[in-house]
C-alpha positions as CSV (number, residue, x, y, z in Angstrom):
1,X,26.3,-13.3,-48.9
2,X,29.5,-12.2,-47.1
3,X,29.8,-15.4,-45.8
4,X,29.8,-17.4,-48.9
5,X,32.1,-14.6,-50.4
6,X,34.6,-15.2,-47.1
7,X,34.4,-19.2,-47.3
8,X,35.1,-19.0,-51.4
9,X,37.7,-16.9,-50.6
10,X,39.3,-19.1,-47.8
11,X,38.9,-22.1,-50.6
12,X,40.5,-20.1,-53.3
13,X,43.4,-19.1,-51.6
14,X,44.1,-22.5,-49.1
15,X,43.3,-25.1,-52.5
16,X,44.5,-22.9,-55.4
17,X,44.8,-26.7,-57.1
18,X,41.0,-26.9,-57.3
19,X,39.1,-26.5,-60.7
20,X,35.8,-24.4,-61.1
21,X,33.7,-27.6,-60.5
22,X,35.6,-28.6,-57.4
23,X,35.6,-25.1,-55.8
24,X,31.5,-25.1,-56.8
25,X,30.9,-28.5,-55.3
26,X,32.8,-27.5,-51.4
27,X,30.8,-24.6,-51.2
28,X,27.3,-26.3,-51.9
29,X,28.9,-28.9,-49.5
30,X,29.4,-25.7,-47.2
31,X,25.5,-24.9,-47.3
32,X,25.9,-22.0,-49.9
33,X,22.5,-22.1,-52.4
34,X,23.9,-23.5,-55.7
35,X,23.1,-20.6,-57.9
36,X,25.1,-18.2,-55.7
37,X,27.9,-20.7,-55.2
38,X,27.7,-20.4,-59.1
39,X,27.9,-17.2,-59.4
40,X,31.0,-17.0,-57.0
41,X,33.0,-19.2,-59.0
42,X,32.1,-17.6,-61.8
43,X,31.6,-13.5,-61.0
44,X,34.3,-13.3,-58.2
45,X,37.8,-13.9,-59.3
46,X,36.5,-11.6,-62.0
47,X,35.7,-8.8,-59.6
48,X,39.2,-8.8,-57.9
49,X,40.7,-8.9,-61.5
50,X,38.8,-5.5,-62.4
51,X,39.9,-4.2,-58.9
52,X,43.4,-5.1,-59.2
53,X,43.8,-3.4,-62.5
54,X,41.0,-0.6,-62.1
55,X,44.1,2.0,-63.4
56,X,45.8,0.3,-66.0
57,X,44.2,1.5,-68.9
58,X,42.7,-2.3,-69.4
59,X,39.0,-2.1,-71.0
60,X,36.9,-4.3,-70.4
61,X,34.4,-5.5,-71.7
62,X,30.3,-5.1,-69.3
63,X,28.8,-7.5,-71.3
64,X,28.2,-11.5,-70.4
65,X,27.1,-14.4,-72.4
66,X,26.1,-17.9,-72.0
67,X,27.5,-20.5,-73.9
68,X,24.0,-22.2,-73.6
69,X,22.2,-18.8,-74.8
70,X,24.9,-17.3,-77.2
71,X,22.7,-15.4,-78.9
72,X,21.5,-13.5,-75.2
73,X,23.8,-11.2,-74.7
74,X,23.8,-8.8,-71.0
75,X,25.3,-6.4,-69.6
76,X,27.2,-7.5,-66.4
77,X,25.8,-5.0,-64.2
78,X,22.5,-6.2,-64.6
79,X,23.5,-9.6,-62.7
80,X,22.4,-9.1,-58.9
81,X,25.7,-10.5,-57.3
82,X,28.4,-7.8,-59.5
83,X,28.0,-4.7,-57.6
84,X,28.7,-6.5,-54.3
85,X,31.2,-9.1,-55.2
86,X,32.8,-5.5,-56.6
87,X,32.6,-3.8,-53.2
88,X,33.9,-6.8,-51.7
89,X,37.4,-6.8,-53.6
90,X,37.5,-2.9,-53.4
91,X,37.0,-3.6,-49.1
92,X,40.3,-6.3,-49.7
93,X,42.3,-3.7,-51.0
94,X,40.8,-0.6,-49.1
95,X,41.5,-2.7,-45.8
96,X,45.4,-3.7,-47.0
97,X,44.8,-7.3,-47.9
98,X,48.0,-9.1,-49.7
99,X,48.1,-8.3,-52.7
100,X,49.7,-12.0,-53.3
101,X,46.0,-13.4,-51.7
102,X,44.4,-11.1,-54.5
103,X,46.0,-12.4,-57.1
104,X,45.4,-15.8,-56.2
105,X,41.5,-15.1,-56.7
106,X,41.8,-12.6,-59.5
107,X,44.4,-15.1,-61.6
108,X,40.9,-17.8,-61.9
109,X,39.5,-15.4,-64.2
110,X,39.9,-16.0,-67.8
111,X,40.2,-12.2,-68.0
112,X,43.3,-12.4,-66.3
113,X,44.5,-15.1,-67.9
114,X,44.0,-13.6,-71.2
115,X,45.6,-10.6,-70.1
116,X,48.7,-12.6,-68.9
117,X,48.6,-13.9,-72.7
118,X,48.5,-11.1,-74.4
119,X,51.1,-9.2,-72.2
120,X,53.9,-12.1,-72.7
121,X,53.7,-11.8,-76.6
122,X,54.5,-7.9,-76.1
123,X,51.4,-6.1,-75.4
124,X,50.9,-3.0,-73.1
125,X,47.9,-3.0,-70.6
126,X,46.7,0.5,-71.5
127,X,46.5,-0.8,-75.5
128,X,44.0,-4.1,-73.7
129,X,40.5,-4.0,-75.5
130,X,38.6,-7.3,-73.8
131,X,35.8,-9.6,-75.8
132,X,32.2,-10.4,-73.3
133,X,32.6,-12.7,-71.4
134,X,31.7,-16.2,-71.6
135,X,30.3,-18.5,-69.0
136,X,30.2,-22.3,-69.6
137,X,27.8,-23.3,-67.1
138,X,23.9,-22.7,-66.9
139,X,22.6,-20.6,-64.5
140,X,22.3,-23.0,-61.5
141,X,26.1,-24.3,-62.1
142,X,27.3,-27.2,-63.3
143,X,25.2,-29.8,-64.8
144,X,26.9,-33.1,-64.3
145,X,26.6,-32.3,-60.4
146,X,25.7,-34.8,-58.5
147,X,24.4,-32.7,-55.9
């Protein structure tokens, strides 16, 4: 799994122009098994997020839905990948890493970008109270993949 979580990492950072789909589709091209590569995408610039702003009062939400089950709501420790994609930011920081490299992961979170919203109309991080999260895609990632 560190592997895949290196070469999303490496794609994240070197092609910060890339979309979701895009980012998904180089690293099933790379051999990564579609579900993780989904999961990546989805789970990891979320995890760096969290890191990043583990002190500032933010509260988030550990809950996750699926657009296609709405109703089928989980908590997001209960998916397989969190804990390590979690230990895996926290070894980033812990080890020094750029804090410019983590933003450029944790900024593809909606999270973060719904931070980012709320702070530029005036609001302070430690007042933050986040919604679940929602994922678009099905399980196995992307439907309209060709692959």
């Amino acid at each position: 799994m560190n592997e895949a979580i290196a070469s999303a990492l490496k794609i994240f950072r070197e092609s910060p122009e890339l979309d979701d789909e895009n980012v998904f589709r180089a690293l099933v091209d790379r051999g990564v098994e579609r579900s993780l590569a989904a999961r990546i995408v989805e789970f990891l610039p979320i995890a760096f997020c969290r890191v990043l702003l583990l002190n500032s009062g933010v509260q988030f939400s550990n809950s996750v839905v699926r657009a296609a089950s709405p109703r089928k709501i989980q908590s997001l420790s209960c998916e397989p990948v969190w804990i390590p994609f979690l230990a895996y930011a926290e070894s980033e920081i812990r080890g020094g890493g750029a804090r410019r490299e983590m933003l450029m992961v944790a900024r593809r979170s909606a999270e973060f970008q719904a931070i980012n919203q709320m702070l530029d109309k005036g609001a302070e991080l430690k007042n933050l109270v986040l919604t679940p999260i929602s994922l678009m895609w099905p399980e196995s990632g992307p439907e309209n993949d060709t692959h």
